[in-house]
VMD Tcl script that builds the backbone (N, CA, C; Angstrom):
set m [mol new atoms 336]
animate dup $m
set s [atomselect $m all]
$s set {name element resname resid chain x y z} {
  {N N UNK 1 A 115.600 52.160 245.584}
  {CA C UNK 1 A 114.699 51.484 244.686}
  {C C UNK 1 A 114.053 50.319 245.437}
  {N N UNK 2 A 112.743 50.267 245.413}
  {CA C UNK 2 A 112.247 49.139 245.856}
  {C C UNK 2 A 111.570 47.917 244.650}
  {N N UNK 3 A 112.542 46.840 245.362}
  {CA C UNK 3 A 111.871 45.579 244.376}
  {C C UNK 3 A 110.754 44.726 245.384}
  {N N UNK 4 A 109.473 44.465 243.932}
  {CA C UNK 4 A 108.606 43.602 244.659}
  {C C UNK 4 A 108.723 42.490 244.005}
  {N N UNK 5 A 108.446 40.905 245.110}
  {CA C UNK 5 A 108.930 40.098 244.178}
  {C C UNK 5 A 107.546 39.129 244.913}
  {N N UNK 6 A 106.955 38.567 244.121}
  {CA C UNK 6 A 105.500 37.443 244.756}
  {C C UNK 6 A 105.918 36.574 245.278}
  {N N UNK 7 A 106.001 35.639 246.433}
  {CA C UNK 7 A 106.560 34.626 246.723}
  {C C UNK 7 A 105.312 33.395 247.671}
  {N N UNK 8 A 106.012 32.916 247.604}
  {CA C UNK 8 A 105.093 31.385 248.018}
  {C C UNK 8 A 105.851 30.497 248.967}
  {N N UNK 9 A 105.653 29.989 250.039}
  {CA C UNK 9 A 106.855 29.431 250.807}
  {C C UNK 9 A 107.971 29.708 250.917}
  {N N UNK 10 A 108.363 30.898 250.760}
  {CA C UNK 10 A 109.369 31.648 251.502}
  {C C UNK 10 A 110.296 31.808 250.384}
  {N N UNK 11 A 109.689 31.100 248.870}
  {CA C UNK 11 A 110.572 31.165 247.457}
  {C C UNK 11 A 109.285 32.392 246.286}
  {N N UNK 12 A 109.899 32.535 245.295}
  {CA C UNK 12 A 109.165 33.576 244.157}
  {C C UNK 12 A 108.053 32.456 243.945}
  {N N UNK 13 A 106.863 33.307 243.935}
  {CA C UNK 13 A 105.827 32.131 243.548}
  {C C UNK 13 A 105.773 32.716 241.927}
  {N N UNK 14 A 105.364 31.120 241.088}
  {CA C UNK 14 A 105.272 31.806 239.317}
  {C C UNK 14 A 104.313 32.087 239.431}
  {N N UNK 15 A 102.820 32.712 239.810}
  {CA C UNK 15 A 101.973 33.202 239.394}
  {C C UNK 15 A 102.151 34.070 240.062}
  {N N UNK 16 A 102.377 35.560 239.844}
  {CA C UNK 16 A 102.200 36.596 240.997}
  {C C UNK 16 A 100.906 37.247 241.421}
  {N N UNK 17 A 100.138 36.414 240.156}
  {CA C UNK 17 A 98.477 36.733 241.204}
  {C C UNK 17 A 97.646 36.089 242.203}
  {N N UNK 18 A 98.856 34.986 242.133}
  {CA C UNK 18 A 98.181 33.853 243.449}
  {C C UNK 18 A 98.973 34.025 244.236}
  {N N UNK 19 A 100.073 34.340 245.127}
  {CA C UNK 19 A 101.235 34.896 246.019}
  {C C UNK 19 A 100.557 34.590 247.206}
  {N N UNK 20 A 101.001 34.134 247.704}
  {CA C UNK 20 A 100.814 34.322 249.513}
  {C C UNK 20 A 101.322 35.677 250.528}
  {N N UNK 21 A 102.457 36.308 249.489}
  {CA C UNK 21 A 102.619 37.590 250.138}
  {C C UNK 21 A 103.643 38.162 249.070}
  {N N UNK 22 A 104.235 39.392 249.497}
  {CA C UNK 22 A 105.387 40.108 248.211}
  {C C UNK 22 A 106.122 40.598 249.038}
  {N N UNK 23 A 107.614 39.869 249.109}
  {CA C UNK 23 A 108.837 40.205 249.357}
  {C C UNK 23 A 109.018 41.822 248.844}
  {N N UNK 24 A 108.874 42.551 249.665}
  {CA C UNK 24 A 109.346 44.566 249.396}
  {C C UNK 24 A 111.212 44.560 249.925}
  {N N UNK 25 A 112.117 44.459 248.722}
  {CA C UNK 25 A 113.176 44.417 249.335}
  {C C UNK 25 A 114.076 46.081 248.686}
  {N N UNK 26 A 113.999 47.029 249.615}
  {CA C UNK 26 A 114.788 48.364 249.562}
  {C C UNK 26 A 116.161 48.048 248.977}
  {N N UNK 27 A 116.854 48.461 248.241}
  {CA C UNK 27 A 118.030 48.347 247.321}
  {C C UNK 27 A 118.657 49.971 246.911}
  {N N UNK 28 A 119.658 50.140 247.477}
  {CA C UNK 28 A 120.916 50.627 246.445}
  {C C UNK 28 A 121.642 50.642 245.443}
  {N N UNK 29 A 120.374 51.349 244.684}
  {CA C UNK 29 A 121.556 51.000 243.051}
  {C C UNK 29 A 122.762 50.703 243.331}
  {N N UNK 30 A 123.471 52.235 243.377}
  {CA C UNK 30 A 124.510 52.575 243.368}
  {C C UNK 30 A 125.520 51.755 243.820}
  {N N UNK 31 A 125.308 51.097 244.855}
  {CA C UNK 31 A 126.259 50.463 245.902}
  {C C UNK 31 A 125.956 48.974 245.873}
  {N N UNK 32 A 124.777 48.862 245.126}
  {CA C UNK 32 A 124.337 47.277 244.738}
  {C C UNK 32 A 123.968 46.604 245.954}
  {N N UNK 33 A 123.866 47.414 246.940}
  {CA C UNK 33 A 123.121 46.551 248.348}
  {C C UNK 33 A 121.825 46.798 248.755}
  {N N UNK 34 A 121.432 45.711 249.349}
  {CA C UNK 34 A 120.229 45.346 250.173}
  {C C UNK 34 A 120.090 46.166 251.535}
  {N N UNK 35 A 119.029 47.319 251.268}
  {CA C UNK 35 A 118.907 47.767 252.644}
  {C C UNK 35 A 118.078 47.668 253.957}
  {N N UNK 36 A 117.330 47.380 253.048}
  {CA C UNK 36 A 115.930 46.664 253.868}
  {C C UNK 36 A 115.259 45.598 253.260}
  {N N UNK 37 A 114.474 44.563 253.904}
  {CA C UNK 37 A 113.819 43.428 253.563}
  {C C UNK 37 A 112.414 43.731 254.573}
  {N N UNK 38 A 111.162 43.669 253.547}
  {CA C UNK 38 A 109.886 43.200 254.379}
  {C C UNK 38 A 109.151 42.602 253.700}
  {N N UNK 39 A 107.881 41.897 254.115}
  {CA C UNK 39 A 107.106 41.239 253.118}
  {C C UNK 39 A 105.922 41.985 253.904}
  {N N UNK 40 A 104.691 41.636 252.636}
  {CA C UNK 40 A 103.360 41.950 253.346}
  {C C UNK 40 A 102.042 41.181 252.361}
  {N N UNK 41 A 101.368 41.177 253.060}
  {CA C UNK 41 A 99.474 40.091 252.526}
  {C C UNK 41 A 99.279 41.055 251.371}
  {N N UNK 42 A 99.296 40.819 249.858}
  {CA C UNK 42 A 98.534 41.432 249.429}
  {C C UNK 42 A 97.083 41.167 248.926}
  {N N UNK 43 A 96.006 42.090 248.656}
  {CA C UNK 43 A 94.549 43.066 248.518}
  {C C UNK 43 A 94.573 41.333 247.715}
  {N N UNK 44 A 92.660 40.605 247.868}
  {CA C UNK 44 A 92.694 39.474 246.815}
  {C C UNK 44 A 92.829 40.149 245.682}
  {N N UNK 45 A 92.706 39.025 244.669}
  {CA C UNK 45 A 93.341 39.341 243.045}
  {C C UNK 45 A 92.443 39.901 242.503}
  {N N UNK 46 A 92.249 41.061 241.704}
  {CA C UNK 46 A 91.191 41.157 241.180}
  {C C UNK 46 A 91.967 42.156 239.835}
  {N N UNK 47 A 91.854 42.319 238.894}
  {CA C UNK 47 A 92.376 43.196 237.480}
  {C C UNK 47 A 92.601 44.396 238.094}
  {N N UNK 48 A 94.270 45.317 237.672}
  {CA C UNK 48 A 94.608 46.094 238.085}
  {C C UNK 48 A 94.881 46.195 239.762}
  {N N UNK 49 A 94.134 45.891 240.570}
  {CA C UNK 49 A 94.795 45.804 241.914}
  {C C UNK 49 A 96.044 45.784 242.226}
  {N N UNK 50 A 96.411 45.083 242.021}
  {CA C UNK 50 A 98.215 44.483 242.572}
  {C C UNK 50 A 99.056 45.302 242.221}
  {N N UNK 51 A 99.125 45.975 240.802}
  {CA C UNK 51 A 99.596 47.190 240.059}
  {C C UNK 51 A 99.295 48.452 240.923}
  {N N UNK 52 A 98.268 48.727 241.239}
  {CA C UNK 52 A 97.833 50.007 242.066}
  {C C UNK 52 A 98.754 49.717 243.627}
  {N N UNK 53 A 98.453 48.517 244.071}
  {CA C UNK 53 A 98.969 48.207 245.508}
  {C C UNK 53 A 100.421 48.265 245.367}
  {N N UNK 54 A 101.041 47.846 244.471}
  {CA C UNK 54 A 102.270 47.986 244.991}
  {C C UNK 54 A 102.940 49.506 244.832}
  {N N UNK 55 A 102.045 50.282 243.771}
  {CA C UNK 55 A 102.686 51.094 243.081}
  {C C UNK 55 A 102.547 52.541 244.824}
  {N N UNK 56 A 101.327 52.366 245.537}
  {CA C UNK 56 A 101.540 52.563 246.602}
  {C C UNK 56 A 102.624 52.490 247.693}
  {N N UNK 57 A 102.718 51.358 247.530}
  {CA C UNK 57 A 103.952 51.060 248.316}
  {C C UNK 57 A 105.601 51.499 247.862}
  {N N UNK 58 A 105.341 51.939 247.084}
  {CA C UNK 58 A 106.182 52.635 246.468}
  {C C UNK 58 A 107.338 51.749 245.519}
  {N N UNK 59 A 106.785 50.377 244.953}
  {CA C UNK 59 A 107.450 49.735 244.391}
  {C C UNK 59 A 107.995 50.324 242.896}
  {N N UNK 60 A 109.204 50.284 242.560}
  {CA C UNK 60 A 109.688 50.653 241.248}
  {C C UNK 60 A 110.095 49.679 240.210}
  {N N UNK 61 A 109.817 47.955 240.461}
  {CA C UNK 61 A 110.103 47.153 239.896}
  {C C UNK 61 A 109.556 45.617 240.408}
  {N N UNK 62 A 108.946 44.721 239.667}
  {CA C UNK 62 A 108.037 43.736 240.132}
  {C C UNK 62 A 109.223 42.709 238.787}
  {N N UNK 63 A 109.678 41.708 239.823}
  {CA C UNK 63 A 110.219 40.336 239.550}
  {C C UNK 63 A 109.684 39.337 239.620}
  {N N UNK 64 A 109.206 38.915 238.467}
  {CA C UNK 64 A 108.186 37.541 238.623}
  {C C UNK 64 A 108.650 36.205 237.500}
  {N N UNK 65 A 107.619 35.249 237.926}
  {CA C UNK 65 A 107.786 33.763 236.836}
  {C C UNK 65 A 107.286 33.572 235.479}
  {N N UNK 66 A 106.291 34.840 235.852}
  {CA C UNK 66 A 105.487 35.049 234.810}
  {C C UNK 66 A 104.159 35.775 235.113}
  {N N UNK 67 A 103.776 36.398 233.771}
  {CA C UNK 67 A 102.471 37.528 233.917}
  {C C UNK 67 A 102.004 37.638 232.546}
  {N N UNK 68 A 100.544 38.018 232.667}
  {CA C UNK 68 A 100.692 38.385 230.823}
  {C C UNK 68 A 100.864 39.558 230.439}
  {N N UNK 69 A 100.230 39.984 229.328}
  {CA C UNK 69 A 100.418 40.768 228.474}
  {C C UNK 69 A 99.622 41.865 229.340}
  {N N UNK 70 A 98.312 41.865 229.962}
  {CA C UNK 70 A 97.599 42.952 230.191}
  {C C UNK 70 A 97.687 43.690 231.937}
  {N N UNK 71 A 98.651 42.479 232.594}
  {CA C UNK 71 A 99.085 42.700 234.039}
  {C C UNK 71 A 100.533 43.616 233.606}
  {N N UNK 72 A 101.127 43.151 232.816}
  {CA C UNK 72 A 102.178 43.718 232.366}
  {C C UNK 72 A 102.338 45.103 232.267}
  {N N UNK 73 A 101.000 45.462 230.846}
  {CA C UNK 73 A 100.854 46.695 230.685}
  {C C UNK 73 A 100.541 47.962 231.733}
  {N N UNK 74 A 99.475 47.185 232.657}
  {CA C UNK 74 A 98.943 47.847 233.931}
  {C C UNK 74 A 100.353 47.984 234.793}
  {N N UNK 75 A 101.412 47.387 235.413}
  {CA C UNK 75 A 102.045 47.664 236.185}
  {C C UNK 75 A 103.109 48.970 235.625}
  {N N UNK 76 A 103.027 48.740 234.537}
  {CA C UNK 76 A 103.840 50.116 233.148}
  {C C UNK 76 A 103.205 51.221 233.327}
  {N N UNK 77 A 102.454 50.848 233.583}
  {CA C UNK 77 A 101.625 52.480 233.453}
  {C C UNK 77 A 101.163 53.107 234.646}
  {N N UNK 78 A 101.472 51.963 235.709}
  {CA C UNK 78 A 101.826 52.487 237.368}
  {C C UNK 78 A 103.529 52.491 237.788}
  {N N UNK 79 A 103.742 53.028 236.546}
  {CA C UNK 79 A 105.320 53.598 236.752}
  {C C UNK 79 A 105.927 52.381 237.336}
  {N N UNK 80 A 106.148 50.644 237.587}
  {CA C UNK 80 A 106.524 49.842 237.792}
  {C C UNK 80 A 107.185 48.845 236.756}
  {N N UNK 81 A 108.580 48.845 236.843}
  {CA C UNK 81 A 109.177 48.180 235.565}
  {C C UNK 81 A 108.759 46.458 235.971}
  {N N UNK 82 A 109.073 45.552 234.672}
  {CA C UNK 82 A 108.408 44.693 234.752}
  {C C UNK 82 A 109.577 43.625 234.195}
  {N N UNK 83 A 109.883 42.478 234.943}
  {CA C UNK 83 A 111.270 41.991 234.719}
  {C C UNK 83 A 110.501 40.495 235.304}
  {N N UNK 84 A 110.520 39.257 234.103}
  {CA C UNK 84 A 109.256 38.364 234.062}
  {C C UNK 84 A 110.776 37.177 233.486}
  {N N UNK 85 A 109.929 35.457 234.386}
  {CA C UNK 85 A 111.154 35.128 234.123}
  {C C UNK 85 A 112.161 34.287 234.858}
  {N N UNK 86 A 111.909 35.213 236.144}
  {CA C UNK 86 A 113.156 34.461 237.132}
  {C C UNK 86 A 112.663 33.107 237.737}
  {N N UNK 87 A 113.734 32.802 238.171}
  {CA C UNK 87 A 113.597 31.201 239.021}
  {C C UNK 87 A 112.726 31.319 240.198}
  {N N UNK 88 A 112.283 30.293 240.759}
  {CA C UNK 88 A 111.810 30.147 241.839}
  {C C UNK 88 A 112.408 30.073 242.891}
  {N N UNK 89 A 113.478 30.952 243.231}
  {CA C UNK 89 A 114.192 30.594 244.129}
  {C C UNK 89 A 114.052 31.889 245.749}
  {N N UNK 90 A 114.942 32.157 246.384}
  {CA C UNK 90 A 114.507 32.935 247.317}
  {C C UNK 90 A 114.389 34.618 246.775}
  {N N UNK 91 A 113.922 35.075 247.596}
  {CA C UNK 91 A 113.568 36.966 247.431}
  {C C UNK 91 A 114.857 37.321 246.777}
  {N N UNK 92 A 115.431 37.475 248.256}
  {CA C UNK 92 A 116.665 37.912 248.706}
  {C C UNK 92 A 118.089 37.671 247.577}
  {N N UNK 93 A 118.038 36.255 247.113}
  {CA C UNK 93 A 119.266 35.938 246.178}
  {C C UNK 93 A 118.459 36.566 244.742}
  {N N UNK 94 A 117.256 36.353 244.446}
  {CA C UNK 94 A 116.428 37.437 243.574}
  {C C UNK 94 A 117.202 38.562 243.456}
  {N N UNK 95 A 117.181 39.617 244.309}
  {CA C UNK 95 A 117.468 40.601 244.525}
  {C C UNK 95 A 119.315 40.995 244.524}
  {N N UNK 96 A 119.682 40.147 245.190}
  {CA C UNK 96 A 120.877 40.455 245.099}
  {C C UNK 96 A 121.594 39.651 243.361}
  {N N UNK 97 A 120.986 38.709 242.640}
  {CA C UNK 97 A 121.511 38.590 241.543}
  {C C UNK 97 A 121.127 39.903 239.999}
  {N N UNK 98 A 119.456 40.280 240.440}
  {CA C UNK 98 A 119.725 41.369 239.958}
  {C C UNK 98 A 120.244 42.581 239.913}
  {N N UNK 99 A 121.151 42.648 241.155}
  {CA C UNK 99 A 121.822 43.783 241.596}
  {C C UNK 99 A 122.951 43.938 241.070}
  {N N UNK 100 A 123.420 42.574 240.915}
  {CA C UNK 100 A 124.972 42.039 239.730}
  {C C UNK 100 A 124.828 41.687 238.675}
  {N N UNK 101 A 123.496 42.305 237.974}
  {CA C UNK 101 A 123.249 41.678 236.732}
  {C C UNK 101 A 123.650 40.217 236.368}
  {N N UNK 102 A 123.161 39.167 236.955}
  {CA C UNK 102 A 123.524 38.001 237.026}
  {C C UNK 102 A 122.695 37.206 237.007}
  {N N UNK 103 A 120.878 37.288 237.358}
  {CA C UNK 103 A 119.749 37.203 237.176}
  {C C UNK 103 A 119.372 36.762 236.209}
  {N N UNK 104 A 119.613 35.025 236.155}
  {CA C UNK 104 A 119.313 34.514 234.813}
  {C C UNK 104 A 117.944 34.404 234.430}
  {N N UNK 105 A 117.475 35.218 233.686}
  {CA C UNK 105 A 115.947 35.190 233.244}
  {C C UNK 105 A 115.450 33.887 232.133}
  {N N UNK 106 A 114.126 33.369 232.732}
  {CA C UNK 106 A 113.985 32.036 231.397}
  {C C UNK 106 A 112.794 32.956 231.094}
  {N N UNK 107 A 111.611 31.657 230.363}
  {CA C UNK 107 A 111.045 32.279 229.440}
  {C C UNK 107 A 109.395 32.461 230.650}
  {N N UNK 108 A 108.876 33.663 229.982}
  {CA C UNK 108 A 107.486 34.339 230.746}
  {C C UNK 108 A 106.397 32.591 230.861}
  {N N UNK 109 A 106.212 32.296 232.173}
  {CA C UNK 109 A 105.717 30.697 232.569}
  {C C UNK 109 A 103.879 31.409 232.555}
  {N N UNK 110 A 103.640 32.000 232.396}
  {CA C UNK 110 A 102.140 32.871 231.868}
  {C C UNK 110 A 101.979 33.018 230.851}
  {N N UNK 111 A 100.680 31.700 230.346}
  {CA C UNK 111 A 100.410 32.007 228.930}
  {C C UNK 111 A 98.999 32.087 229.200}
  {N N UNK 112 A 98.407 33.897 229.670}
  {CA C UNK 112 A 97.463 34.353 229.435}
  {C C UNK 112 A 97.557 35.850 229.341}
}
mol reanalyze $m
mol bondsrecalc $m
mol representation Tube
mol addrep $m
């Protein structure tokens, strides 16, 4: 499973349409580990983009600070689950707290 997560100085950035790049971190359900870590520049922002781009990349789940209602829907319907919420903290502990269901989610920081 690959998680994409927006980040900003090397932490989750809360807007994931302003990102400086997206942490792509490969994961093992099953075994709850981290198999690979990469990041990459994503396409500028423009409606639907980011949804299409990652869904390329073969992302199956986008972890963010917040998104609205209509980025939301678009990443749903590019087969990308949508998990809105988390801290600003690094990719990587991102990733590995949702792996232990431990991933304390607050409230969606996007009110558009």
């Amino acid at each position: 499973m690959l998680i994409a997560i927006p980040t900003a100085e090397g932490k989750l950035a809360m807007h994931f349409g302003h990102c400086e790049k997206f942490a792509l971190i490969d994961v093992d359900i099953e075994s709850k580990k981290i198999l690979s870590e990469d990041s990459d520049v994503p396409p500028p922002h423009e409606p639907g983009g980011l949804p299409r781009w990652l869904a390329e990349k073969g992302a199956n789940i986008i972890i963010a600070g917040g998104m609205g209602q209509r980025a939301q829907d678009m990443f749903t319907s590019n087969g990308i689950k949508v998990v809105i919420g988390a801290p600003a903290i690094e990719p990587r502990l991102i990733a590995e707290q949702y792996l232990s269901d431990s991933l304390e989610i607050g409230d969606n920081v996007c009110d558009h």
